[in-house]
Backbone bond lengths (Angstrom), bond angles and torsions (degrees), N, CA, C in turn:
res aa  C-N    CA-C-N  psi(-1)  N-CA   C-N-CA  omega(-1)  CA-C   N-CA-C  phi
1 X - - - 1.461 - - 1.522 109.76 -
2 X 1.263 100.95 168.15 1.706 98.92 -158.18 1.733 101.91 -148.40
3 X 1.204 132.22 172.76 1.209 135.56 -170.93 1.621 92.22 -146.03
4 X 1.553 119.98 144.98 1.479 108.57 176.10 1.762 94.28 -167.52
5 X 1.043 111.83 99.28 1.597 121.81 159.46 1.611 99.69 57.21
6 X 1.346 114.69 53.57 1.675 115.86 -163.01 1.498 133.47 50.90
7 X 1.465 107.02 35.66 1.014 121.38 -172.61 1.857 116.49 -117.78
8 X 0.822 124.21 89.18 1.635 117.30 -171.27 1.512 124.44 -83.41
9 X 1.328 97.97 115.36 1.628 106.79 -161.59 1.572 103.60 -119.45
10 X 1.605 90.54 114.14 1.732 105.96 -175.43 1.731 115.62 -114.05
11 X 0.875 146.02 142.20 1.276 160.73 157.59 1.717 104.20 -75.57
12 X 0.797 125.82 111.88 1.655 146.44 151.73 1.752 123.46 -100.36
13 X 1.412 110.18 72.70 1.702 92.09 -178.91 1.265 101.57 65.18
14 X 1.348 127.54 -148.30 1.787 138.91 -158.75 1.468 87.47 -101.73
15 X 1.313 142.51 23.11 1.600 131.60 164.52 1.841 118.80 -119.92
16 X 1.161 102.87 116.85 1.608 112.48 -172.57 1.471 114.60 -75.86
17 X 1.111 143.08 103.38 1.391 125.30 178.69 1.444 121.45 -140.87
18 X 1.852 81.57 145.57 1.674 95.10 -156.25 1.562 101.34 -105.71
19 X 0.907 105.68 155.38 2.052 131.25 -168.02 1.092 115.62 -129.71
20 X 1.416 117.07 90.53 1.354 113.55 155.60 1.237 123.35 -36.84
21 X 1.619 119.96 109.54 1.578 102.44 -179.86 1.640 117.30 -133.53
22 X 1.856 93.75 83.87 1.441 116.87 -178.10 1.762 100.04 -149.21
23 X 1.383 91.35 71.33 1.480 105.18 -177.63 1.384 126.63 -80.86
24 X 1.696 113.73 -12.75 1.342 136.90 -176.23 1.659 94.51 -87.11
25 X 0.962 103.80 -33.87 2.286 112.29 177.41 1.026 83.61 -92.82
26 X 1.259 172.57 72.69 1.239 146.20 136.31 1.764 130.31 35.98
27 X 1.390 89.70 43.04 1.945 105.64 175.95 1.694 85.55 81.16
28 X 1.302 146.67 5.40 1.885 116.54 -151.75 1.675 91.33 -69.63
29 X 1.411 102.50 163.11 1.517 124.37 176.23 1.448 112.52 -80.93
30 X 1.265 117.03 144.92 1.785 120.21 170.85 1.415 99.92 -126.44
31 X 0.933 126.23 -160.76 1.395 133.89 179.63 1.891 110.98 -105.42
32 X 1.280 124.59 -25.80 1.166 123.66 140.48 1.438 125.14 -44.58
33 X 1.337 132.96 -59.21 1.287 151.48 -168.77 1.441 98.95 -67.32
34 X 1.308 123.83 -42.79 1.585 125.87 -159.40 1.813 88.62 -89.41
35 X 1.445 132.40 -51.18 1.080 117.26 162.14 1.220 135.30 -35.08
36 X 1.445 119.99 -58.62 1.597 138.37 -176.76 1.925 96.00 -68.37
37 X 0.840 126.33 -15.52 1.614 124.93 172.26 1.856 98.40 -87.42
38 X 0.881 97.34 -54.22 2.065 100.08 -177.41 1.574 91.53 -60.48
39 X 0.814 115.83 -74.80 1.611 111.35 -171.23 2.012 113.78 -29.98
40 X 1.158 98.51 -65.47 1.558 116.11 164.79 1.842 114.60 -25.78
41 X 1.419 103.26 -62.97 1.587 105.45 -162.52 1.791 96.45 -81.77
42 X 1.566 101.60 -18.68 1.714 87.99 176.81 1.881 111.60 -90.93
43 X 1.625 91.93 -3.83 1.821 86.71 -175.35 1.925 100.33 -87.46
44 X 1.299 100.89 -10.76 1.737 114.31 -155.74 1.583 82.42 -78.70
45 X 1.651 119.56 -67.50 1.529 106.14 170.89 1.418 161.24 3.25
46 X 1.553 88.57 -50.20 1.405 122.66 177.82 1.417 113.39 -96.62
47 X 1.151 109.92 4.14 1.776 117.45 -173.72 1.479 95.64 -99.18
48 X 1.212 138.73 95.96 1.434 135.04 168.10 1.609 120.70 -38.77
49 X 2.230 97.42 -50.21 1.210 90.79 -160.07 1.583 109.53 -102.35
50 X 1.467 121.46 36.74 1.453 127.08 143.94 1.151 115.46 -81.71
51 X 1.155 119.46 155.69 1.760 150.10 -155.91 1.512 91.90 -133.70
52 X 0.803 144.59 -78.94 1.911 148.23 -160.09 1.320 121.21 -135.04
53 X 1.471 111.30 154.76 0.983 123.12 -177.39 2.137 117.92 -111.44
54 X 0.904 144.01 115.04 1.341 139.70 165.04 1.565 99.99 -93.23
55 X 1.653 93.32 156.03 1.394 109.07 172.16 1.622 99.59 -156.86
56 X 1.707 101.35 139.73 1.144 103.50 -174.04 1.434 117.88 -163.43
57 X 0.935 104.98 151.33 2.041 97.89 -179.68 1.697 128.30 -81.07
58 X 1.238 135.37 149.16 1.402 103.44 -177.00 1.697 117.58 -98.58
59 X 1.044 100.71 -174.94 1.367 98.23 179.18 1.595 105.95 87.84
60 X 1.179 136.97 -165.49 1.529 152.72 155.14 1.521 117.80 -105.39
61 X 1.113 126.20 -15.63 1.751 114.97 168.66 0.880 137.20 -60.88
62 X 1.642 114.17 -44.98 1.244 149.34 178.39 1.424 134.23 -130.21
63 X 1.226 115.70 139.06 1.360 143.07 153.09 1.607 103.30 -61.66
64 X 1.100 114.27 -83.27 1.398 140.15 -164.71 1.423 111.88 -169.58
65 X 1.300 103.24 126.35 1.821 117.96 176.69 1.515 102.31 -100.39
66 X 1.417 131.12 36.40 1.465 120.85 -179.87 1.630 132.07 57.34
67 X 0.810 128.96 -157.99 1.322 128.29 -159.81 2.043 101.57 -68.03
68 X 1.096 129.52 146.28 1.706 125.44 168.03 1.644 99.32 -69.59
69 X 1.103 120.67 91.61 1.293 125.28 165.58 1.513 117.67 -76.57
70 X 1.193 126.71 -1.36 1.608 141.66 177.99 1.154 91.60 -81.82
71 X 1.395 142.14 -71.69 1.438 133.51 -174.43 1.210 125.02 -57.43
72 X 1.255 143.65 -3.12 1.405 148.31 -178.24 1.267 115.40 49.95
73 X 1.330 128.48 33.53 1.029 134.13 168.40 1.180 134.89 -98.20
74 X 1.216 108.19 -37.97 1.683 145.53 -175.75 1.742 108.46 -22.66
75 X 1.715 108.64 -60.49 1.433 117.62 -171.26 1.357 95.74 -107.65
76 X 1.613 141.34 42.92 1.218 118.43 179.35 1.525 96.09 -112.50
77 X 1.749 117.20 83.85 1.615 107.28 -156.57 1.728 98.77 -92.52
78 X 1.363 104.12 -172.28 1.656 96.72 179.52 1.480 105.65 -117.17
79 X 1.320 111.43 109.03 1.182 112.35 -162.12 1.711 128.86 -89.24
80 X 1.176 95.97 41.44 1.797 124.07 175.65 1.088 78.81 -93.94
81 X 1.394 134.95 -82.67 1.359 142.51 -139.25 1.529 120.28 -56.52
82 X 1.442 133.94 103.04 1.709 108.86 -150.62 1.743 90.16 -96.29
83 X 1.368 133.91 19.61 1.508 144.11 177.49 1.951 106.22 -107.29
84 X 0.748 129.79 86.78 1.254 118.04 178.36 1.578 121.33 -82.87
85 X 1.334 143.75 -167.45 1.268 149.25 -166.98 1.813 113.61 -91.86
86 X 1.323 101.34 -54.11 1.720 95.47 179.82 1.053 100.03 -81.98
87 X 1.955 142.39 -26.23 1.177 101.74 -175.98 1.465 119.39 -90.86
88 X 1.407 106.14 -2.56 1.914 104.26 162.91 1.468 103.03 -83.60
89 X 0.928 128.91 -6.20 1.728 117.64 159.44 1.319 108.50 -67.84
90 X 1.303 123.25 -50.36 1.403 109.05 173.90 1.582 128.86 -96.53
91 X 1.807 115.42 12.91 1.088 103.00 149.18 1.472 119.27 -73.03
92 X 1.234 121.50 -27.60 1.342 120.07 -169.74 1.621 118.37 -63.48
93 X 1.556 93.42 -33.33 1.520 91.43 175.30 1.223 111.04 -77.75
94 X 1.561 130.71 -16.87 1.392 107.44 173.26 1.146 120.97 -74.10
95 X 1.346 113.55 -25.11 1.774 126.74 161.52 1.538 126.87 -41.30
96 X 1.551 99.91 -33.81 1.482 106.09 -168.25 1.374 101.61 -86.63
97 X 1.917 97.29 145.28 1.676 96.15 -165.17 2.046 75.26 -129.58
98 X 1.413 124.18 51.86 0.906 127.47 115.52 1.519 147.10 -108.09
99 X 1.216 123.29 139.85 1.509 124.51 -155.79 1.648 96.99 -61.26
100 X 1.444 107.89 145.02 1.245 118.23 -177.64 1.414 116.13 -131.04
101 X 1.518 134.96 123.58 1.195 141.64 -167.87 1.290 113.38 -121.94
102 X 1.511 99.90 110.07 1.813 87.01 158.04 1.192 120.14 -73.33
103 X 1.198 115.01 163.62 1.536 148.58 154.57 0.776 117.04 -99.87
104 X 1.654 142.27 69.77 1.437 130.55 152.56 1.436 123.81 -63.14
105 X 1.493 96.57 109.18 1.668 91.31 170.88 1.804 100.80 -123.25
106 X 1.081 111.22 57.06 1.330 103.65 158.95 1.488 118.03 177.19
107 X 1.463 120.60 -135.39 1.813 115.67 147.34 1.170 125.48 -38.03
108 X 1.514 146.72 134.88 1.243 123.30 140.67 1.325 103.32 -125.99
109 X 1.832 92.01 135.29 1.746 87.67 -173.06 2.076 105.56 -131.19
110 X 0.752 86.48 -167.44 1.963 80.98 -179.65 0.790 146.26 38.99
111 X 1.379 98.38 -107.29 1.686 126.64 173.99 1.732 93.85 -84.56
112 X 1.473 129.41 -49.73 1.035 140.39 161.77 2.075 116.83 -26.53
113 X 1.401 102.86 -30.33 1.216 103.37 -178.94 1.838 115.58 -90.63
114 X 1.441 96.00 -31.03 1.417 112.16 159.49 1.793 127.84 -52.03
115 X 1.424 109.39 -28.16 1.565 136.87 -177.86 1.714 93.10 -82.95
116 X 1.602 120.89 -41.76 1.234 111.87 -166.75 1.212 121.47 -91.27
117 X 2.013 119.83 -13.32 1.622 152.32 166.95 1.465 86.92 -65.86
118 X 1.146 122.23 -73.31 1.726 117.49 -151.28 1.207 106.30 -68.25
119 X 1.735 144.44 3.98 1.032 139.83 158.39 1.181 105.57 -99.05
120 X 1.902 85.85 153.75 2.095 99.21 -165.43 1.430 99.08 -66.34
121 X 1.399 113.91 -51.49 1.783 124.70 -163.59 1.480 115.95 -91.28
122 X 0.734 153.37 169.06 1.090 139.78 122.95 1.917 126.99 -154.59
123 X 1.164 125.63 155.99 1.779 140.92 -149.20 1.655 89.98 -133.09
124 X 1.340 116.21 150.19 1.311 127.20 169.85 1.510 111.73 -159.42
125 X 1.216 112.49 171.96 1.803 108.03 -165.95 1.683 93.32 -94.41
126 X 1.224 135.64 171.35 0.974 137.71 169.61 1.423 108.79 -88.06
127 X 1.047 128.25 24.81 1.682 118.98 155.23 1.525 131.17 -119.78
128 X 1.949 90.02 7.55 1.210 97.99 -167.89 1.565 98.01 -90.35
129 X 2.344 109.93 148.24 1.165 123.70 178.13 1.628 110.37 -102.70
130 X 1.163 126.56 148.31 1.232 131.28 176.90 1.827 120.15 -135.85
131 X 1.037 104.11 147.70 1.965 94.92 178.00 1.706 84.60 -174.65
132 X 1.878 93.92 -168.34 0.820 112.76 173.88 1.758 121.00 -128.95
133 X 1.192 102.83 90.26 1.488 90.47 -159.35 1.343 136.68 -86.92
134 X 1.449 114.06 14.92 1.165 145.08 -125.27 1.555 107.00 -91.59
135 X 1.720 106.87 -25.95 1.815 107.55 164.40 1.438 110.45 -74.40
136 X 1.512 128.89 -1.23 1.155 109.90 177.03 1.581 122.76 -94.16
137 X 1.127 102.58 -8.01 2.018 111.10 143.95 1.021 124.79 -80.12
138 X 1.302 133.92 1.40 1.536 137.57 -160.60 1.732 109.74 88.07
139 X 1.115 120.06 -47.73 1.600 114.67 167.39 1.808 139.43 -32.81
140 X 1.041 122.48 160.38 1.273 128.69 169.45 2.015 127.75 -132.58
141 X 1.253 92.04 139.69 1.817 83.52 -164.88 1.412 106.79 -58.89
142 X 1.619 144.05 38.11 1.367 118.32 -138.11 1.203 100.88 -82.76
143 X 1.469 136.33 -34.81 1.903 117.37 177.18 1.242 116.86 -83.98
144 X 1.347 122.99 8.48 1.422 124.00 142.58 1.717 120.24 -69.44
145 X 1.255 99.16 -31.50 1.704 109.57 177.61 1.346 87.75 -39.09
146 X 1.333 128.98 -87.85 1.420 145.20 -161.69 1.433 131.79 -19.07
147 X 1.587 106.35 -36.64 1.354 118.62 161.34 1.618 130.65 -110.09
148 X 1.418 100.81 -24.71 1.829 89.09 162.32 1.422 118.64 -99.95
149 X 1.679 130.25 4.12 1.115 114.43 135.54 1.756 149.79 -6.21
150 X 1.864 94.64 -62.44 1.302 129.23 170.98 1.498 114.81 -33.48
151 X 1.821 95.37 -62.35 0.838 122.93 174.24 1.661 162.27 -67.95
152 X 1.233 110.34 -30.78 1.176 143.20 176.37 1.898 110.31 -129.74
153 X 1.522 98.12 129.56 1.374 128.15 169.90 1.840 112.78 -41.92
154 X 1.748 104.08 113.72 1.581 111.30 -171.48 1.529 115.18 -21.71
155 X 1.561 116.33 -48.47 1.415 135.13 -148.25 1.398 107.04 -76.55
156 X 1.451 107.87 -53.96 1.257 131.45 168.53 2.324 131.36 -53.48
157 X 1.449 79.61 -31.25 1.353 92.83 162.13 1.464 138.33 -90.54
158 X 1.309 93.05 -22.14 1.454 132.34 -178.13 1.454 107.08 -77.50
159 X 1.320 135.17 -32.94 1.641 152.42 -177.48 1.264 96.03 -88.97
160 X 1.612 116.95 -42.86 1.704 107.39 176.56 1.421 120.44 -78.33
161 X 1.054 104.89 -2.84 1.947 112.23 -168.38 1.740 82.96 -97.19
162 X 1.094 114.20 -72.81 1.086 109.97 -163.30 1.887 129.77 -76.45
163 X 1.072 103.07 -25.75 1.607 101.19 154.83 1.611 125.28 -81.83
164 X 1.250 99.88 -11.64 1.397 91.00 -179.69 1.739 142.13 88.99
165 X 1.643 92.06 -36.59 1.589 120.16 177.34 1.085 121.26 -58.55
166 X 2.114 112.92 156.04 1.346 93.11 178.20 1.726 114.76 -84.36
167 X 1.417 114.09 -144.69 1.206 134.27 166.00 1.656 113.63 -161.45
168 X 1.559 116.41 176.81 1.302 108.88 169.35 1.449 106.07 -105.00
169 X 1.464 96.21 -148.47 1.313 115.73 -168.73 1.154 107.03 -117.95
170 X 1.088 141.00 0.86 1.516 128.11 117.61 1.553 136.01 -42.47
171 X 1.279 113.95 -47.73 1.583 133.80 174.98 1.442 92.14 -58.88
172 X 1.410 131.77 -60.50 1.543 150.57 -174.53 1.781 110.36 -53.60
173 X 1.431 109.44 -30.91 1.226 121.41 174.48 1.741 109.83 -79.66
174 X 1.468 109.68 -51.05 1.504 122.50 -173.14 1.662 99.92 -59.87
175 X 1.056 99.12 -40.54 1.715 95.18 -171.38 1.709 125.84 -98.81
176 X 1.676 81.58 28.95 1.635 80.50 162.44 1.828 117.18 89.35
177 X 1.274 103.38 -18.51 1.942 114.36 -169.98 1.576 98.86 -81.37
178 X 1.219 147.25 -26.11 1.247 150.77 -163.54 1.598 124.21 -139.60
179 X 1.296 104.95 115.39 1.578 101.60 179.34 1.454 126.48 -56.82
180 X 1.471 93.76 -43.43 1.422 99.72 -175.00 2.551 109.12 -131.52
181 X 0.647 100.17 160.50 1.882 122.66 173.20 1.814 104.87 -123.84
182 X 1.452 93.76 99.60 1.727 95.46 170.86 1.880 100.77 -126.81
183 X 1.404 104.71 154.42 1.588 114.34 147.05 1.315 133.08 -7.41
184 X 1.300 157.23 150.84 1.083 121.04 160.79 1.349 113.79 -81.03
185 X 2.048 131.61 -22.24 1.035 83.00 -179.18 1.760 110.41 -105.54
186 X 1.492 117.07 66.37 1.499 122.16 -178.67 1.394 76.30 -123.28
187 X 1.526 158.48 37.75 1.349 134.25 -171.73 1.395 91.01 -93.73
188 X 1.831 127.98 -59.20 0.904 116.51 -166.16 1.743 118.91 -73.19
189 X 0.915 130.47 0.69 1.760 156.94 173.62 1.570 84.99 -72.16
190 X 0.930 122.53 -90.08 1.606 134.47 179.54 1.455 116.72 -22.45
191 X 1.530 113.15 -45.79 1.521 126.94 -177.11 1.461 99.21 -68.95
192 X 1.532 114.72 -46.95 1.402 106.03 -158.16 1.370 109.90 -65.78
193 X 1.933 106.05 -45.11 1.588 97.38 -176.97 1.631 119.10 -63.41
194 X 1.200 109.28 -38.26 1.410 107.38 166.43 1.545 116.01 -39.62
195 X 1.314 131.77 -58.74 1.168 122.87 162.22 1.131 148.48 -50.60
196 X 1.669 101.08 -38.72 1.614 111.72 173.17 1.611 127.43 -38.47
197 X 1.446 111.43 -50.04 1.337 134.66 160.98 1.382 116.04 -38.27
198 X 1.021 129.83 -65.97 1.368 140.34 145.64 1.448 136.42 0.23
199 X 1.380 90.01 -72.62 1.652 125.69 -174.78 2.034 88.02 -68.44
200 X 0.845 119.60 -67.94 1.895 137.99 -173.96 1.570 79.40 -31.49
201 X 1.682 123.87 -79.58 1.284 112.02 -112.58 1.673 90.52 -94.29
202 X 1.323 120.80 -166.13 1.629 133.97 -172.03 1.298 103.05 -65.17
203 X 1.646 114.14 99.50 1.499 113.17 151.28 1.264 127.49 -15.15
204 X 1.874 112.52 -64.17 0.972 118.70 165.26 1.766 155.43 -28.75
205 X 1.588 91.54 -52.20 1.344 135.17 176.24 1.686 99.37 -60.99
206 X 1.350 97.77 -54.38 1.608 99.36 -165.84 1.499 103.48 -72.06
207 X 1.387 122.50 -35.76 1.493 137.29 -172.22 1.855 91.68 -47.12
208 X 1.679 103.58 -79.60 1.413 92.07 168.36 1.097 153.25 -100.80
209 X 1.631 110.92 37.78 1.306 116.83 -178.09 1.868 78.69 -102.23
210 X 0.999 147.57 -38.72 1.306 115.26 -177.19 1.681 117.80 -93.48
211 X 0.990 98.94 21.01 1.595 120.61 169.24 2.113 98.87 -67.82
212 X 1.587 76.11 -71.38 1.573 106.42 -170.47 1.702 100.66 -53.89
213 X 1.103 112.10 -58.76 1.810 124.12 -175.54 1.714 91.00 -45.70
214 X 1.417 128.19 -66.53 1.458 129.85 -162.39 1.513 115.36 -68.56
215 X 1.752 114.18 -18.47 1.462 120.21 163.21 0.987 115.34 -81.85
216 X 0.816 145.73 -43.79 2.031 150.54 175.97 1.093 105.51 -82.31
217 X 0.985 157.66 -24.31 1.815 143.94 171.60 1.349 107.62 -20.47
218 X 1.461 98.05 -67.81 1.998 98.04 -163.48 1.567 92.25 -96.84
219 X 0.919 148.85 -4.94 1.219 135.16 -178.54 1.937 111.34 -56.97
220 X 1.205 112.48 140.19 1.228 97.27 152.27 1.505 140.29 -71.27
221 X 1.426 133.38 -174.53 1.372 139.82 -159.18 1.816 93.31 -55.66
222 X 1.502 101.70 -65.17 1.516 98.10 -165.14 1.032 121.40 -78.39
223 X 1.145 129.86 -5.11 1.482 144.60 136.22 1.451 126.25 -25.48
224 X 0.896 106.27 -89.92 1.659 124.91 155.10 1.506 134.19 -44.89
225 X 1.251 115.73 -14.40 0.989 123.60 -157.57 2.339 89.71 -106.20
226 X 1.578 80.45 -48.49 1.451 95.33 -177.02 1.502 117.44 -52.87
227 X 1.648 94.09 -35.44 1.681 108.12 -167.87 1.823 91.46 -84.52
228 X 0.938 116.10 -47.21 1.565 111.56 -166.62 1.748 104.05 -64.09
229 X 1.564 122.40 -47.77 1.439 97.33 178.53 1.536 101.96 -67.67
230 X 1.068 153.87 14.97 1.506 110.07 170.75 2.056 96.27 -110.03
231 X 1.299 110.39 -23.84 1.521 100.64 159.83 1.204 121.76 -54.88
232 X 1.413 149.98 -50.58 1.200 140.34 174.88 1.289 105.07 -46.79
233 X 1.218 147.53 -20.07 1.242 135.53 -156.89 1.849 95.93 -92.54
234 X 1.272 106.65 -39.58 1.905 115.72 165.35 0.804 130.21 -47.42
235 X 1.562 120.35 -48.28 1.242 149.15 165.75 1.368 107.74 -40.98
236 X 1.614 120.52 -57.20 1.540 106.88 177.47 1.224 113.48 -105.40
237 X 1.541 114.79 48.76 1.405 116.20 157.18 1.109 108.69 -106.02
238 X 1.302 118.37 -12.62 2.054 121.56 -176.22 1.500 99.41 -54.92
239 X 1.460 114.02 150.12 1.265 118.50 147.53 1.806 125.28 -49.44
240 X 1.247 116.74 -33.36 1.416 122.11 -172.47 1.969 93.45 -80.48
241 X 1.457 123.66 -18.11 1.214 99.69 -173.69 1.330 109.08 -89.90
242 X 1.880 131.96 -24.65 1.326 145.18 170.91 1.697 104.06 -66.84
243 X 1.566 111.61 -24.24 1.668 98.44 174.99 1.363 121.46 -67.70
244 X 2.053 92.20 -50.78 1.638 111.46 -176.99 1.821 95.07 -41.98
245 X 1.420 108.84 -71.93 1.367 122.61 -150.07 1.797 96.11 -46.18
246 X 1.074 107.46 -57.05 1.388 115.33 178.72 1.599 125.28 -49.23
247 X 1.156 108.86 -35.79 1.633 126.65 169.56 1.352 122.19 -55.77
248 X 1.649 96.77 -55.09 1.602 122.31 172.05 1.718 103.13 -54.84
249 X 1.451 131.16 -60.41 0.954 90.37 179.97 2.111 134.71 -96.83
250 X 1.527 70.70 4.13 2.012 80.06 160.07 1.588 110.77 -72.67
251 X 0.706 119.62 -26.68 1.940 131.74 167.71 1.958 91.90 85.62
252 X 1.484 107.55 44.46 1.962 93.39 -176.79 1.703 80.97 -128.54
253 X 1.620 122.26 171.71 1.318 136.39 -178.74 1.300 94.98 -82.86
254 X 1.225 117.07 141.63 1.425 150.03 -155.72 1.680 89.42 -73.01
255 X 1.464 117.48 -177.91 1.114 109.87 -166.18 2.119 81.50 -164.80
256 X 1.946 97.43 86.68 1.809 73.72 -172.83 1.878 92.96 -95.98
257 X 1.717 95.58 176.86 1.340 129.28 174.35 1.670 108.42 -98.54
258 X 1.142 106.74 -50.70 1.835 135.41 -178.93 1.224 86.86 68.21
259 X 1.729 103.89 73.55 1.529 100.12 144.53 1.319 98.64 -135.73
């Protein structure tokens, strides 16, 4: 276990998980914190023998309350630099071709909602609120645009950008942002089965099937279509796809390497 600019980085078995740990702010982001998270999903990379990633806030209030707007620091960016900090936080996660789960166990607001877009899965307690509230300082979510776009219906995002308001986690469920609505205390019950699945199937498989999933999203038809037949053909060159195949017809549980 590790400590990193309020960031708590634990090893669980083949699952890496990181902790917001600014529970007195309600998880908010600094530019330390948003670093020590980029650093994380690019050190997680290099770890062969992890399987998943969780991310989560501590405490029960929060997920993430968005940017620390108490410190006045938040938007004071350096504007030489045409790469800034949150949005290489969330290039990285599109990079990462390990599965990534939130944990909402509380608020999620902002920038905080951007943390909960850039993960593939994600579980939340049923009391947790989320929005975007960010015109009511004068601001706008715009590099959050980027990833719950994907996700959520123009009209619908468009009412949250621009009113500002929250919602629950039901609304958060209906519209596509959350896999699952549990209890709070079934949250961590919830995480595990979500993972279990995971952990079972081909390291490999998953390595580049969400490779493939994060290249074709925005692509168009022939795009995607072009790129996906010649990936399948990779796909069953892995060792984990000659085991599966091989397993299947020995009728015993596969036995992967994930290479």
């Amino acid at each position: 276990m590790s400590e990193d600019n309020e960031l708590w980085v634990e090893r669980r078995g083949a699952v890496l998980w990181l902790t917001l740990q600014r529970e007195q702010r309600r998880n908010a982001l600094h530019a330390a914190l948003v670093a020590a998270l980029t650093r994380a999903l690019a050190e997680a990379e290099r770890q062969p023998e992890l399987r998943a990633i969780v991310l989560t806030g501590a405490g029960e209030q929060a997920f993430c309350a968005g940017a620390d707007l108490q410190s006045g620091g938040s938007f004071k960016l350096d504007h030489s630099q045409p790469y800034q900090g949150f949005a290489d936080l969330l290039r990285q996660a599109r990079r990462c071709t390990l599965p990534l789960i939130a944990r909402v166990n509380g608020a999620c607001m902002a920038g905080g909602m951007g943390l909960l877009a850039m993960c593939d899965l994600a579980v939340a307690v049923d009391g947790a609120r989320f929005g975007l509230p960010e015109v009511k300082v004068g601001l706008f979510p715009a590099q959050v645009l980027a990833v719950l776009q994907p996700l959520v219906g123009p009209r619908v995002l468009t009412q949250w950008c621009l009113s500002g308001e929250p919602f629950d986690s039901a609304v958060a469920l209906a519209c596509g942002l959350l896999n699952r609505v549990v209890p709070a205390d079934r949250l961590d019950a919830a995480v595990a089965e979500m993972l279990a699945p995971l952990l079972a199937n081909s390291p490999s498989a998953i390595r580049r099937g969400l490779y493939t999933l994060k290249q074709t999203r925005a692509m168009a038809f022939e795009q995607a279509i072009a790129m996906t037949e010649s990936q399948i053909g990779l796909f069953a060159m892995t060792e984990d796809a000659q085991e599966g195949l091989q397993a299947f017809r020995e009728k015993r549980a596969p036995q992967w390497t994930g290479a």
